[in-house]
SEPA-509925 format. One record per residue (C-alpha): residue number from 1; residue in three letters; x, y, z. Coordinates in Angstrom, 2 decimals, padded with zeros to 5 digits, m for minus. Layout:
// residues N
{site NUM 'ALA' {X Y Z}}
...
This chain:
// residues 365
{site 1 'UNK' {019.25 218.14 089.44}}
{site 2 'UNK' {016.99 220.40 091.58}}
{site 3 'UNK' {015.14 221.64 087.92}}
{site 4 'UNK' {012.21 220.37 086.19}}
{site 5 'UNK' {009.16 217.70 086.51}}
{site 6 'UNK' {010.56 214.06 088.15}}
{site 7 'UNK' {010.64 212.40 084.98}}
{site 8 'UNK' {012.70 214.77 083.18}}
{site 9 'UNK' {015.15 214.67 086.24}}
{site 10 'UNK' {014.97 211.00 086.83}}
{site 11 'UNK' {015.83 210.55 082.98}}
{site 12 'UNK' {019.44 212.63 083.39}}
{site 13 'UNK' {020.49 209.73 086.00}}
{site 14 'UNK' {023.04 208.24 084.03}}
{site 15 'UNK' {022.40 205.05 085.48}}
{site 16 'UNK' {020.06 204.42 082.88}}
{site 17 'UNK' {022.70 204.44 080.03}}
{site 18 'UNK' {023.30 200.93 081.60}}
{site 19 'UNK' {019.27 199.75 080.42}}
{site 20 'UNK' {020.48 198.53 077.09}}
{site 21 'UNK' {023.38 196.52 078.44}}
{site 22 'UNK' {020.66 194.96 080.95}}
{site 23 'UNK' {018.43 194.22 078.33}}
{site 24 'UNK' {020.73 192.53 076.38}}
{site 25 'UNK' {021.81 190.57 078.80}}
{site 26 'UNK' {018.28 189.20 079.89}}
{site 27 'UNK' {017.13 188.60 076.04}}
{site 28 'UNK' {020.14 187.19 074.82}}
{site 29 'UNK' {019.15 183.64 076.69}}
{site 30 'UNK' {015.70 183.93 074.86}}
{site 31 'UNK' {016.66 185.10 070.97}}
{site 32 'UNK' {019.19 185.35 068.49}}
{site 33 'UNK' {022.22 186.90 070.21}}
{site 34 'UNK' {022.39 189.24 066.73}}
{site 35 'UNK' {018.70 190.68 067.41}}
{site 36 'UNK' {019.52 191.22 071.15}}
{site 37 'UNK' {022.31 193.36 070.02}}
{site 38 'UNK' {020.58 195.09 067.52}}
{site 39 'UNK' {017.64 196.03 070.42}}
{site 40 'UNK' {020.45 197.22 072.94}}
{site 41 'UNK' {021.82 199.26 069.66}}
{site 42 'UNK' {018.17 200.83 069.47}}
{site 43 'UNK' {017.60 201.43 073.11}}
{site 44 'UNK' {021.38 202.69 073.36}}
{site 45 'UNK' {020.83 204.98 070.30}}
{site 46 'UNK' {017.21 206.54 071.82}}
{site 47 'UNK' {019.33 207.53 074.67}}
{site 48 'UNK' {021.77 209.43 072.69}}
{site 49 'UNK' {019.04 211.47 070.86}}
{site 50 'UNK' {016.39 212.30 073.97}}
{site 51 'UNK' {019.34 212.44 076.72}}
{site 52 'UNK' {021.31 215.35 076.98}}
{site 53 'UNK' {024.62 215.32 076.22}}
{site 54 'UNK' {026.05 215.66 079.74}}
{site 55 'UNK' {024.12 212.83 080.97}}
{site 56 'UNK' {024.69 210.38 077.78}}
{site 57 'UNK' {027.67 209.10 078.53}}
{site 58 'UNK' {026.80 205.63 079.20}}
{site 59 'UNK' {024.46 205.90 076.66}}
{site 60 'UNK' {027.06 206.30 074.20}}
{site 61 'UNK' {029.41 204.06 075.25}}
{site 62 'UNK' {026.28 201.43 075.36}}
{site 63 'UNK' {026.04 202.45 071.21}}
{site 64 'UNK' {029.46 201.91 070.51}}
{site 65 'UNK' {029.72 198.57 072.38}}
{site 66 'UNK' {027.07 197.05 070.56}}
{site 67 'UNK' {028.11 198.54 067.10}}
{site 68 'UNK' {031.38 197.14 067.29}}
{site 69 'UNK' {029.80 193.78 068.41}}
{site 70 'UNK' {026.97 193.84 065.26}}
{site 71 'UNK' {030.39 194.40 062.91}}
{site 72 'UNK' {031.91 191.61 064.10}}
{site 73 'UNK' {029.30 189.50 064.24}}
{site 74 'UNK' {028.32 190.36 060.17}}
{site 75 'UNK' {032.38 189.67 059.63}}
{site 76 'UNK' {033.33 187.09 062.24}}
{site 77 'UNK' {030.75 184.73 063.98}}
{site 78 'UNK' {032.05 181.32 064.82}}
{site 79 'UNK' {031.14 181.75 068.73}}
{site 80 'UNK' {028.17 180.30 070.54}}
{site 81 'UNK' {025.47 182.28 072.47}}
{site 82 'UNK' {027.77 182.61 075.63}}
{site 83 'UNK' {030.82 183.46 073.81}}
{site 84 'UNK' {028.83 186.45 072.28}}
{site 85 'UNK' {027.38 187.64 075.55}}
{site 86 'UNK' {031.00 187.77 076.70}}
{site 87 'UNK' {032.46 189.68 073.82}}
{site 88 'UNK' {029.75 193.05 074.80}}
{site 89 'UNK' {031.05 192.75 078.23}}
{site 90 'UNK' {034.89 192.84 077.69}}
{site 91 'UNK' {034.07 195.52 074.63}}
{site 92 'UNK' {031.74 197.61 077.20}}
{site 93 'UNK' {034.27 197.50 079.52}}
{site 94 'UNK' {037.21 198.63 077.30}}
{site 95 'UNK' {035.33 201.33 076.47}}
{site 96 'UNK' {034.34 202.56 079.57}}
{site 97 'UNK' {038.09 202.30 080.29}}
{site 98 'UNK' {039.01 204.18 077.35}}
{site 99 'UNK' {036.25 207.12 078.66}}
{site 100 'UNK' {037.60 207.22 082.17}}
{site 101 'UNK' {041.43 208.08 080.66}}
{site 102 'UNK' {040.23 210.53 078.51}}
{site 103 'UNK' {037.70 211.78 081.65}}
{site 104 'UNK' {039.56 215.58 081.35}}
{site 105 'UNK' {039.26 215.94 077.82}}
{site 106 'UNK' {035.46 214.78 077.93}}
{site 107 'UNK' {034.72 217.21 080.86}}
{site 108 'UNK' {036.42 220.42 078.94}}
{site 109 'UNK' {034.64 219.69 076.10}}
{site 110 'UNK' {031.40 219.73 077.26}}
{site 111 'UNK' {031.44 221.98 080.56}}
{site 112 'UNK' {032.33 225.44 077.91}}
{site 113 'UNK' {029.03 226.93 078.80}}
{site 114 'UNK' {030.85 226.95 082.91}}
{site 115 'UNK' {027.18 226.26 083.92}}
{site 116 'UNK' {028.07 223.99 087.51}}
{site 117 'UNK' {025.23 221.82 086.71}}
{site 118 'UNK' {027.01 220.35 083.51}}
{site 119 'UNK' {029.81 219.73 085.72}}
{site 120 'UNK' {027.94 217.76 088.12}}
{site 121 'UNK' {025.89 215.79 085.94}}
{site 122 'UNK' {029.42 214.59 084.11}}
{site 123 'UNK' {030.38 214.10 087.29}}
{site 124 'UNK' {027.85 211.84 088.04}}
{site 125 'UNK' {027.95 209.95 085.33}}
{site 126 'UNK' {031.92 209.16 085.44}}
{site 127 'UNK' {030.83 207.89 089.22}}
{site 128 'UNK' {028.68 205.49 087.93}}
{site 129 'UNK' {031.20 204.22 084.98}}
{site 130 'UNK' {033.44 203.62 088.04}}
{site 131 'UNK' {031.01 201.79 089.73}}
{site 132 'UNK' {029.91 199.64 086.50}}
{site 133 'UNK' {033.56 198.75 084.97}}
{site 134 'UNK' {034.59 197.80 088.22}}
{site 135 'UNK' {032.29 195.70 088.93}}
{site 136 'UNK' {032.15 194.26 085.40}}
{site 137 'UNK' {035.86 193.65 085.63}}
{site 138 'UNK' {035.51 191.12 088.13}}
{site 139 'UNK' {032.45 189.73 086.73}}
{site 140 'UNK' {034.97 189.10 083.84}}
{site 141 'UNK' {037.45 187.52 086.25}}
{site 142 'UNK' {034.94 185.24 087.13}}
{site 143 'UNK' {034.74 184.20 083.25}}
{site 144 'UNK' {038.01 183.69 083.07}}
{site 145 'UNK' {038.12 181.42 085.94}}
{site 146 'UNK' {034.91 179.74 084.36}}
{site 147 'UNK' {036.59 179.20 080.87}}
{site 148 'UNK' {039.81 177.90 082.51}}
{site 149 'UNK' {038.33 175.21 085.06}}
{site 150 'UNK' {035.78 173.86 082.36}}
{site 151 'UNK' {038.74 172.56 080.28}}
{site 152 'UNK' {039.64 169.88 082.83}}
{site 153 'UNK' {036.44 169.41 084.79}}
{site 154 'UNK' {032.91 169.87 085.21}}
{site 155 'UNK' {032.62 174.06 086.39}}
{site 156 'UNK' {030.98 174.53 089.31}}
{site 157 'UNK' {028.87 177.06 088.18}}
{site 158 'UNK' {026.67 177.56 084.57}}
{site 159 'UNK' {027.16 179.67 081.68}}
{site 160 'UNK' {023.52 180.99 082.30}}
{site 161 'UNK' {024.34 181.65 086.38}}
{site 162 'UNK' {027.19 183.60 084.98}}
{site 163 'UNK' {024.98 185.89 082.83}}
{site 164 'UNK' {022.48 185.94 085.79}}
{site 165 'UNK' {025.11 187.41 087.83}}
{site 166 'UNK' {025.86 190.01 085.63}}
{site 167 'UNK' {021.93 190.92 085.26}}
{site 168 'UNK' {022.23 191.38 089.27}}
{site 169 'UNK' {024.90 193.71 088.81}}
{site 170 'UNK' {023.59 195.65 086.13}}
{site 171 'UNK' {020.83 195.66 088.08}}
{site 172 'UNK' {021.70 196.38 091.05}}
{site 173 'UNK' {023.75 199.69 090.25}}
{site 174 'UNK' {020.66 201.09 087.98}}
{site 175 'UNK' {018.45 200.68 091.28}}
{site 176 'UNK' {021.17 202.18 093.61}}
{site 177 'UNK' {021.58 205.21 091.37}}
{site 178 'UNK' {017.84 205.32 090.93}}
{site 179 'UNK' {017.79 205.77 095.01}}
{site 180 'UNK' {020.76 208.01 095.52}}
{site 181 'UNK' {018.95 210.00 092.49}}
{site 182 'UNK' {015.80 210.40 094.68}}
{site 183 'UNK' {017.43 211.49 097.59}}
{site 184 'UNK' {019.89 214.08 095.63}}
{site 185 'UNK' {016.72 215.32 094.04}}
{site 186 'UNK' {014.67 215.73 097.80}}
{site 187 'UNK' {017.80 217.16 099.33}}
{site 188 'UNK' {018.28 219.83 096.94}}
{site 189 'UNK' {014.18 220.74 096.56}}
{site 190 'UNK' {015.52 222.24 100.46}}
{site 191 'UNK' {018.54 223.65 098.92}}
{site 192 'UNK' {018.95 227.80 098.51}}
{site 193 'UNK' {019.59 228.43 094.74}}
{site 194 'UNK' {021.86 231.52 094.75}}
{site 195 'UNK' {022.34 233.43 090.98}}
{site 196 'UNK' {025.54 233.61 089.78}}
{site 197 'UNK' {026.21 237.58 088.38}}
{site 198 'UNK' {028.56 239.17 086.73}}
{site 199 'UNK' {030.79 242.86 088.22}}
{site 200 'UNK' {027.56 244.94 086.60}}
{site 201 'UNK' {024.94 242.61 088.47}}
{site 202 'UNK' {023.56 240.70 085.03}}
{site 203 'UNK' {023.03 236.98 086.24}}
{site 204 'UNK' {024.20 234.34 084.40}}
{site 205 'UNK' {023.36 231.20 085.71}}
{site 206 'UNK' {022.51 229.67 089.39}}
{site 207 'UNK' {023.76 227.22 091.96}}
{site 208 'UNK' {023.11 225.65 094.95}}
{site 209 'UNK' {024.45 227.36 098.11}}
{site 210 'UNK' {025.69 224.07 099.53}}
{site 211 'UNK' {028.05 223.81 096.18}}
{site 212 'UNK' {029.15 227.75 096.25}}
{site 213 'UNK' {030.88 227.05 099.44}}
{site 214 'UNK' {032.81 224.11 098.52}}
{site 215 'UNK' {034.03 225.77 095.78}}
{site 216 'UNK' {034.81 229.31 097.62}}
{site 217 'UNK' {035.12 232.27 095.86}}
{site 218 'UNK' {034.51 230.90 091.96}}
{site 219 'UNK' {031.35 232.66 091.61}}
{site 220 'UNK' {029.95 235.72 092.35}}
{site 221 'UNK' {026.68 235.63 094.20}}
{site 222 'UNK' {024.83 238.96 095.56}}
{site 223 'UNK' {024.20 240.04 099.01}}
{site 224 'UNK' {022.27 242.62 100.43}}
{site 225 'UNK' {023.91 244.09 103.90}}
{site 226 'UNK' {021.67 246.95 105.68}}
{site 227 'UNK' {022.74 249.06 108.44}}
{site 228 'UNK' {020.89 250.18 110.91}}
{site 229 'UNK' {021.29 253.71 112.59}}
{site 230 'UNK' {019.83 255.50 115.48}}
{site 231 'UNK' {020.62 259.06 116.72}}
{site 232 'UNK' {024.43 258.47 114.72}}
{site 233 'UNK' {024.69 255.37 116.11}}
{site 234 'UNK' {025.23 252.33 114.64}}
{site 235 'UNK' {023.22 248.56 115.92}}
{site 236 'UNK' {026.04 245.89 116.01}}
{site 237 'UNK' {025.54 242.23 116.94}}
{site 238 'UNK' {027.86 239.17 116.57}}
{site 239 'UNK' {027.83 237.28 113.34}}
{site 240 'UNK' {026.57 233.72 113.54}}
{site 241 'UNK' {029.08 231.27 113.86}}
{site 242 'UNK' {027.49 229.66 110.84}}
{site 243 'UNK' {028.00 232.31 108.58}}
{site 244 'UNK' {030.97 232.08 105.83}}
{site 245 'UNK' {032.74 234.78 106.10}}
{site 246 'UNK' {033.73 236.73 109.31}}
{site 247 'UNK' {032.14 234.34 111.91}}
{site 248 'UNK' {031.65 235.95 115.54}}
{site 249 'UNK' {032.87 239.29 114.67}}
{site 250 'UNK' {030.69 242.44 115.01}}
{site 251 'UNK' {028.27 243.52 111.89}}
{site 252 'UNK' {024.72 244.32 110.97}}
{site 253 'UNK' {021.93 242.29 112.13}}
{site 254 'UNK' {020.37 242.42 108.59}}
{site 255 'UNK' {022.46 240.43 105.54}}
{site 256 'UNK' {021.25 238.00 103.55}}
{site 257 'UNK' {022.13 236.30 100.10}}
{site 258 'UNK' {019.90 237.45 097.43}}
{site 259 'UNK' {017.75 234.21 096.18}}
{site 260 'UNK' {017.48 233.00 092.45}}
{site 261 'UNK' {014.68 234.66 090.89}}
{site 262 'UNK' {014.27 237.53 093.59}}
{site 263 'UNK' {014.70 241.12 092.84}}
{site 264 'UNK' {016.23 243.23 095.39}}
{site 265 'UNK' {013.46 244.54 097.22}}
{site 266 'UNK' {012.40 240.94 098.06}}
{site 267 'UNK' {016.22 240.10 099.12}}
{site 268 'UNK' {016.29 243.38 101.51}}
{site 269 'UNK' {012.67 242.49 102.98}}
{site 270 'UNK' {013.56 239.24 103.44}}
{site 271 'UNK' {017.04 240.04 105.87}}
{site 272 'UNK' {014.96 241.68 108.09}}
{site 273 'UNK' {012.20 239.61 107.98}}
{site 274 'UNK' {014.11 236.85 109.23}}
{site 275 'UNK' {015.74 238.87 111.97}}
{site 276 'UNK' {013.13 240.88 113.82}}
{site 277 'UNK' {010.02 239.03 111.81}}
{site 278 'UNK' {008.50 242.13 110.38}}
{site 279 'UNK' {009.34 243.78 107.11}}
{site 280 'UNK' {008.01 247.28 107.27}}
{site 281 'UNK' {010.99 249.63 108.20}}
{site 282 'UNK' {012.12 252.74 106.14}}
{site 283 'UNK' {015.41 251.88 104.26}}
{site 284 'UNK' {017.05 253.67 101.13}}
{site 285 'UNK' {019.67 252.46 098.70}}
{site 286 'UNK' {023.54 253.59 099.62}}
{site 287 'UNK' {025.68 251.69 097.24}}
{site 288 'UNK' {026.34 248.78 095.59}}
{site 289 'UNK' {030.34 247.37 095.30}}
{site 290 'UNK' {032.14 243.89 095.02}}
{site 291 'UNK' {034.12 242.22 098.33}}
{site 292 'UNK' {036.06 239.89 097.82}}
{site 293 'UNK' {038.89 237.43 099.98}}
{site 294 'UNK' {040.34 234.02 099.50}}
{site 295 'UNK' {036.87 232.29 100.96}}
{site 296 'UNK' {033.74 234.47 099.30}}
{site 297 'UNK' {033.07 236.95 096.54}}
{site 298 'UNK' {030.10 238.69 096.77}}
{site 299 'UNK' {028.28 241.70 094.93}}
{site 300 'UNK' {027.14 243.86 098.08}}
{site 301 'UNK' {023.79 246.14 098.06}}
{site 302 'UNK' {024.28 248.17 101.10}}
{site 303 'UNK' {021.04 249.79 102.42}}
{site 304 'UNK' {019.94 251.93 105.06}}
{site 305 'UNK' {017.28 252.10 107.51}}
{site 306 'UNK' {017.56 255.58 109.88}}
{site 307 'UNK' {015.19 255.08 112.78}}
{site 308 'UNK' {015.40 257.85 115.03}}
{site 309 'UNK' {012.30 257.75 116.88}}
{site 310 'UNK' {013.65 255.99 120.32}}
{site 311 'UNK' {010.20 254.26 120.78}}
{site 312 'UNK' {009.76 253.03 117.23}}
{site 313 'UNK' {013.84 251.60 117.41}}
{site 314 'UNK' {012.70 249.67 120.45}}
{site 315 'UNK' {009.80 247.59 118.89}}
{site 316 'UNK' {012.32 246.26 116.71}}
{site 317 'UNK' {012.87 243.83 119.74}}
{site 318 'UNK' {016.70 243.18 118.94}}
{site 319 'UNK' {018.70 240.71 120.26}}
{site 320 'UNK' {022.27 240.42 121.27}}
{site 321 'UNK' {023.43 243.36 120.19}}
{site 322 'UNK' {023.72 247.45 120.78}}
{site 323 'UNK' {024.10 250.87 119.45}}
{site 324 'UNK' {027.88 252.15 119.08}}
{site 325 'UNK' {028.98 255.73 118.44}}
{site 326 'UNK' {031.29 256.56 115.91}}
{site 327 'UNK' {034.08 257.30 118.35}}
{site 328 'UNK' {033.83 253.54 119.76}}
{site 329 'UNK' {033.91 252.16 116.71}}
{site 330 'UNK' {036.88 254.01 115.31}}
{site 331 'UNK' {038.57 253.15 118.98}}
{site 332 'UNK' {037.93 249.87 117.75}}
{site 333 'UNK' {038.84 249.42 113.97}}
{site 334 'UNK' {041.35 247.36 112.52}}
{site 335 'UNK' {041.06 245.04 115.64}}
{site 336 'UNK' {039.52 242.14 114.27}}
{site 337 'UNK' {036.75 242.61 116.35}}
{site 338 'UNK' {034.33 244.05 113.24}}
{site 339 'UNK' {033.52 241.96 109.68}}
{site 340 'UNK' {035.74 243.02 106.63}}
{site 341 'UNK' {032.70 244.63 105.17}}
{site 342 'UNK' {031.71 246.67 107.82}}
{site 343 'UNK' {035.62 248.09 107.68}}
{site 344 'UNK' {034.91 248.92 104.63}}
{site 345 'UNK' {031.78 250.22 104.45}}
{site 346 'UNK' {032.24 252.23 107.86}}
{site 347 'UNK' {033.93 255.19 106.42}}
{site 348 'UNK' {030.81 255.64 103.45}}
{site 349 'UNK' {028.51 256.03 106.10}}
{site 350 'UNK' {030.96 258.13 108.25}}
{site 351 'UNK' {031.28 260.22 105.61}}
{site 352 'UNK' {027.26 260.41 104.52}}
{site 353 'UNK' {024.52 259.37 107.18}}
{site 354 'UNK' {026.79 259.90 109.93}}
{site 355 'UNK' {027.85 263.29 108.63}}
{site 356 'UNK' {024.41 264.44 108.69}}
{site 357 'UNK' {024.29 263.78 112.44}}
{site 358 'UNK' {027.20 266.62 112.67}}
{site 359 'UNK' {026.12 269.22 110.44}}
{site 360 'UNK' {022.43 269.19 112.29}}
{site 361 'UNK' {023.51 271.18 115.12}}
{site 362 'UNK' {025.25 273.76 112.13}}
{site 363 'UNK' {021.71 274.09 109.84}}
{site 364 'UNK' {019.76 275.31 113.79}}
{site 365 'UNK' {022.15 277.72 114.13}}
C-alpha cells in the first residue's frame, strides 16, 4: 500500500479474491450450477495470473474450491441446484481453514525477499480469510439448521433467502475491505517513507515510519544529527518528548531521519529547515557511524555547522536552548541528562572542532 496508481493498489486488496465466490453465488439461481462454477473457476484463475502472489491468497483458494467442485460434479452429481451451492461453501471454507493452519509456512515462503510490504499485504489477506470463514461458518450453521427443520416441517426460511444471505455476506466484507482499503491507502499518502540501508549505507528497501517503530530496532534507517558550535561552545536544547529515542534529554536542535529517495544534502537542509526555517548555514561532513539500543538502530551522518560570528549565531532565532562549554558538559556526562548519541559523539568533537578552539591561542603566539 502507499505505491502506485489507485487501481493497481485497490487491486492488491485481497478482498477481491472473494468476487468469484460472489459471483457464483448470484448466477447460480439463474444458470446451470456447472457453468456458474466454471465462471467463478475463470474469474478465480484471472486473479491468480494478474494478482501478485502476496495478495492472491483468496484468489487461490477461490480456484481450488471450484476445481474440486467441477471434479465432482463430472464424477458425482445427483444433488439439486441448492445442494451444489452448498458443497462450494463447506469446500471454500475447508480450505480457508486448511490456509489459516498452515498461515506460518505460507508467510515464510513468500516473505524471503524481508521486504515489510510482503508481510503486510499477507497479513492482510489472512485478516480477511478470518473475517470470511467465520462468517461463512455460521452461514453454514444456518444450513444445517435449515436441512434439519425441513424434514419434519415447513422451514421458516427459503433455500434462495439462504443463498441471499450469503451474497450479503460476501458482500458485505468485499465493501468493508474496499473502505478500510481507502482509508489505509489516504493514511499512508501522509505517512514518512524511511529507506531501509545496510552497515555501508546501500538501501535496500523502504518503510513507513509509523511501522519502523512498532517493530523497534529491525531495520536500519539513516539519520542525519548536526551540531552546532559557537566560540567552543556547543547549542543544546531538550529533545521532544515525541521523539523515539532519548525523549527530554539534552541534544542538538538539528536531527532528522533521512527520507526515501533523498540524498543527504536534502536530509541535512531539511533538519534545519524545520528548526529555525532557513537552510543556508555553513556545515561540513564529520563522520558517519551506526547507534544502536534495544528501541532504534540508526546509521548517523554527523555534521557540523561552526558559526562564530556572535551576530550571525543570533539570527538563528533559537528556542529553548543554550550554548555549553566543554567543562559543563563534561561536569555533566554520564548523568542522564544528555542523549546516548551526543555521549558518544561528544568526545569526536572534543577531540577535533573543539580542539581547534585550544590550539588558537598556540598558532598567535
Amino acid at each position: 500500500m502507499g505505491e502506485g496508481s489507485v487501481i493497481i493498489k485497490q487491486l492488491r486488496n485481497p478482498a477481491y479474491g472473494l468476487i468469484p465466490l460472489l459471483v457464483f453465488a448470484i448466477l447460480i439461481e439463474f444458470m446451470n450450477p456447472g457453468i456458474a462454477m466454471g465462471i467463478g473457476l475463470g474469474l478465480s484463475l484471472v486473479g491468480v495470473f494478474i494478482v501478485r502472489k502476496h495478495s492472491r491468497m483468496l484468489y487461490d483458494i477461490s480456484a481450488i474450491t471450484f476445481s474440486i467442485a467441477l471434479l465432482m460434479l463430472l464424477f458425482y452429481n445427483p444433488l439439486d441446484t441448492f445442494g451444489k451451492f452448498v458443497i462450494v461453501e463447506i469446500i471454500f471454507v475447508v480450505v480457508l481453514i486448511i490456509s489459516r493452519l498452515i498461515r506460518t509456512k505460507v508467510i515464510v515462503f513468500l516473505t524471503k525477499n524481508a521486504n515489510p510490504n510482503v508481510r503486510n499485504y499477507l497479513s492482510e489477506s489472512f485478516r480477511v480469510a478470518f473475517q470470511i470463514q467465520y462468517s461463512l461458518f455460521f452461514h453454514l450453521l444456518l444450513i444445517l439448521v435449515y436441512f434439519n427443520v425441513s424434514t419434519i416441517k415447513v422451514p421458516w426460511i427459503s433455500t434462495l433467502q439462504i443463498v441471499i444471505i450469503a451474497q450479503l455476506i460476501i458482500a458485505t466484507v468485499i465493501v468493508l475491505e474496499v473502505v478500510r482499503f481507502l482509508y489505509l491507502d489516504k493514511k499512508l499518502r501522509k505517512e514518512e517513507w524511511l529507506p531501509v540501508v545496510t552497515e555501508s549505507g546501500e538501501v535496500t528497501g523502504k518503510v513507513a515510519k509509523s511501522v519502523t517503530k512498532e517493530m523497534k530496532n529491525k531495520f536500519m534507517h539513516p539519520v542525519v544529527r548536526v551540531a552546532l558550535i559557537s566560540n567552543g561552545k556547543i547549542y543544546l536544547k531538550k529533545r521532544d518528548a515525541s521523539r523515539l529515542l532519548n525523549p527530554g534529554t539534552l541534544d542538538y536542535p538539528f536531527e532528522k531521519y533521512m527520507q526515501y529517495n533523498h540524498d543527504i544534502d536534502e536530509a541535512v537542509h531539511n533538519a534545519v529547515r524545520k528548526e529555525i526555517g532557513i537552510e543556508e548555514i555553513p556545515m561540513r561532513f564529520l563522520l558517519k557511524y551506526i547507534f544502536e539500543n534495544s528501541n532504534t538502530k540508526r546509521l548517523i551522518f554527523l555534521y557540523v555547522s561552526v558559526i562564530d560570528d556572535e551576530e550571525k549565531f543570533n539570527k538563528l532565532r533559537l528556542r529553548e536552548g543554550k550554548l555549553w562549554t566543554e567543562k559543563q558538559i563534561e561536569d555533566n556526562r554520564n548523568s542522564n541528562i544528555f542523549s546516548e548519541c551526543f555521549e558518544l559523539e561528544f568526545e569526536y568533537l572534543k577531540n577535533t572542532v573543539l580542539l581547534n578552539y585550544k590550539l588558537k591561542p598556540i598558532e598567535a603566539s
